[in-house]
Steps between C-alpha positions, in 0.01 A plus 500: 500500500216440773461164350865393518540645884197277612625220321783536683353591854291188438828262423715630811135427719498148364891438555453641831174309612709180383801577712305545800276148426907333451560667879191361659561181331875422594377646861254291548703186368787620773311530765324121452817398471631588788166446696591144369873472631373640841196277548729214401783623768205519754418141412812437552562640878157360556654169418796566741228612768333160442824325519620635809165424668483156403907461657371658800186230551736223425753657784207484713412170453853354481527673890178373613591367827456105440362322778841345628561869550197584677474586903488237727342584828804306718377599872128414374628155351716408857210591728304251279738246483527540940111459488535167342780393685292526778204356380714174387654444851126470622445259158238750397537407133251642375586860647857400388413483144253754455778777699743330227303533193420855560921560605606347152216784326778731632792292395433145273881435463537502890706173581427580875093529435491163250716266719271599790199485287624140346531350839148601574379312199697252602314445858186589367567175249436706225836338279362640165515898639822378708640388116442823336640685803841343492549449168487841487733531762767270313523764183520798746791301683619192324745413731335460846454151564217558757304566203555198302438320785164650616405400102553237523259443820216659312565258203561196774133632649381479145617141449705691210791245589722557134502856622528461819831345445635751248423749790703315761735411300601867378485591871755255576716618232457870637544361863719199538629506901120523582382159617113637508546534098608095484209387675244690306660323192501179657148515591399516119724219420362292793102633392621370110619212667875519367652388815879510402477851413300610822779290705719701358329845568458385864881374561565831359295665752601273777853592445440888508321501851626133617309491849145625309277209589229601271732447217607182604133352556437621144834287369408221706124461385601522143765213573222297615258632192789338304540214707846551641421358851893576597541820401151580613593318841814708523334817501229462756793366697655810461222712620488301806847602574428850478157478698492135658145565603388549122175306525461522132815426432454202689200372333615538171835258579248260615285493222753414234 
């Protein structure tokens, strides 16, 4: 009987020792598994996290201010542009550019600032800066003919005659009741020495300011470059009707 009571005893032990290793075992498996799911939900909210950051940077850059957008000290940049005013009624040039220069660090797309600074160039006979300036000036405002025009004195300066005339000639088209823009393009023609199309430029100009005796010396003179004696006759004559006591006037009718 002892015999059969241990061998029993020893089988409900065993059966019991293997239940509680089957516990631990499917515990152990549950709880990696869901150490698992929550380390992979972690990842992903850490991914989200990550996301979100990366949205936010790109919002910040997107809203950088660009530099269109930036301040532009306007009081600073018309005190400057007052200080060079006055420096180029006393033709101080060289004050006149270096006030300019430093007014254009505060605003380089200032049309006021470049066509001041271009005319400097211009009397300082520096054509080449004088070129950059206003061709500049013609993208920032493509349809003011006083740009063209001034272009086309820094490429006349330049002995840049092809553009020169493209110049003039697009600041005629911009400008046509302005005589001033005529004879500019009839001084390339004349300087290429196509004298029917610089007669033409300076009848045109003749016509807009009729009693402008400049103009008509520069019709006249290219008559005579093209050896039309009348014509050229006729128009010293007529600058001796408006000032009788034109001494160069009178020279030039005795000459032909």
């Amino acid at each position: 009987m002892s015999i059969q009571i241990y061998f029993y005893i020893a089988v409900i032990s065993f059966l019991i020792a293997i239940s509680i290793i089957s516990h631990r075992i499917i515990f152990n498996w549950q709880n990696r598994k869901l150490q698992k799911e929550l380390l992979q939900q972690e990842r992903k909210i850490g991914g989200k996290k990550i996301f979100l950051k990366n949205i936010q940077q790109a919002t910040k850059i997107k809203n950088k201010p660009t530099k269109e957008k930036m301040y532009i000290n306007y009081p600073k940049l018309r005190d400057l542009l007052k200080k060079a005013e006055l420096a180029i009624s006393r033709d101080s040039w060289k004050d006149a550019e270096r006030i300019l220069i430093g007014a254009l660090a505060i605003h380089d797309n200032s049309t006021e600032t470049l066509s001041d600074l271009g005319l400097v160039y211009l009397k300082q006979n520096s054509s080449s800066k004088a070129e950059l300036i206003y061709q500049k000036l013609t993208e920032l405002e493509p349809k003011n003919s006083l740009h063209y025009s001034n272009l086309g004195l820094a490429f006349f300066n330049q002995r840049k005659y092809k553009e020169a005339e493209s110049a003039y000639q697009k600041a005629v088209t911009l400008d046509n009741l302005n005589p001033v823009r005529y004879a500019n393009l009839g001084r390339i023609y004349y300087q290429a020495r196509n004298y029917t199309a610089a007669i033409d430029a300076f009848q045109k100009a003749c016509e807009l300011k009729k009693r402008d005796t400049d103009y008509l010396f520069l019709l006249g003179d290219t008559y005579r470059q093209a050896n039309y004696k009348k014509e050229a006759s006729d128009v010293y004559n007529k600058i001796l009707d408006f000032e009788p006591y034109n001494e160069e006037a009178k020279e030039k009718l005795n000459n032909l």
